[in-house]
C-alpha positions in Angstrom: 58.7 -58.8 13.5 61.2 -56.0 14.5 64.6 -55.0 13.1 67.7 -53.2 14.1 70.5 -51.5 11.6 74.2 -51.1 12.1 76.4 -49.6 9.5 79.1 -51.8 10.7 81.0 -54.5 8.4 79.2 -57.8 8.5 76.2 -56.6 10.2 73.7 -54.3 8.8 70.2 -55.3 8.5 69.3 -57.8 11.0 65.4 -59.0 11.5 64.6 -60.2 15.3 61.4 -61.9 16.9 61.1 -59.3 19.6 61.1 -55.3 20.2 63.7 -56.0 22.9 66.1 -58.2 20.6 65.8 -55.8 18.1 66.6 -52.7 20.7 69.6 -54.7 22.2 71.3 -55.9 19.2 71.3 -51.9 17.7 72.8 -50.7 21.2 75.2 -53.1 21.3 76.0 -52.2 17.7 76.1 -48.4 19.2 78.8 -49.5 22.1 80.9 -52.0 20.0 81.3 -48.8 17.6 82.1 -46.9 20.4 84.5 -49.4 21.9 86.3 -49.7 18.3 86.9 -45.9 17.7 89.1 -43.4 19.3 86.5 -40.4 18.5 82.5 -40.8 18.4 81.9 -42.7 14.7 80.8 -40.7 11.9 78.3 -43.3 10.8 76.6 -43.4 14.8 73.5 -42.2 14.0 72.6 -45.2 11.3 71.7 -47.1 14.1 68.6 -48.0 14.6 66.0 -50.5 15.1 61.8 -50.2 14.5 58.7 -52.4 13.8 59.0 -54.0 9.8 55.5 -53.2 8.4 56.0 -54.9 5.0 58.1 -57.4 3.2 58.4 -59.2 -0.4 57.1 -61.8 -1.3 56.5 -63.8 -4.4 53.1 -63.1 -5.8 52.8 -65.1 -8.9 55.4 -67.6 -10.9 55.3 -68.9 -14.5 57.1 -69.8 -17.6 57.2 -67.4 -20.7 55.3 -69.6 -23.2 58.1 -68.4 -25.9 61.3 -69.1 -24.1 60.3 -71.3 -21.1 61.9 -69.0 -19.2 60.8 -68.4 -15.3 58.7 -65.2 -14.5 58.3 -64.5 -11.0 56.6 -61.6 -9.4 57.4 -59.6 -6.0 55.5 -57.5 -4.4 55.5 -55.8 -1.1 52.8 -57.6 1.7 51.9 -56.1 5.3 53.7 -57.9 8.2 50.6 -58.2 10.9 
């Protein structure tokens, strides 16, 4: 599981199947910038894309036995 990052409106954080998705989707977000601007942008060195070690996930779910309400648990899990 590989990412890529762009500071750009609408696109930010983006999670890709592959190293090379993840590489092409931040240089494209690197020459769209570039296309967009008169001068080099500001924000050009956000860019980026690596390897996700970890995400959340749930790790336990139950009901408060005083209000019923739903308890749920997150916790961060290695990505293998």
């Amino acid at each position: 599981m590989w990412f890529s990052y762009d500071g750009a409106e609408g696109h930010g954080f983006q999670i890709h199947e592959t190293e090379e998705e993840a590489r092409d989707a931040a240089q494209q977000g690197i020459e769209d910038a570039a296309h967009c601007s008169e001068t080099w942008p500001d924000d050009i060195e956000s860019y980026c894309y690596g390897k996700v070690a970890g995400i959340a996930l749930r790790t336990s779910m139950s009901r408060d036995p005083g209000t019923g309400a739903l308890l749920i648990d997150y916790g961060l899990k290695p990505v293998q």
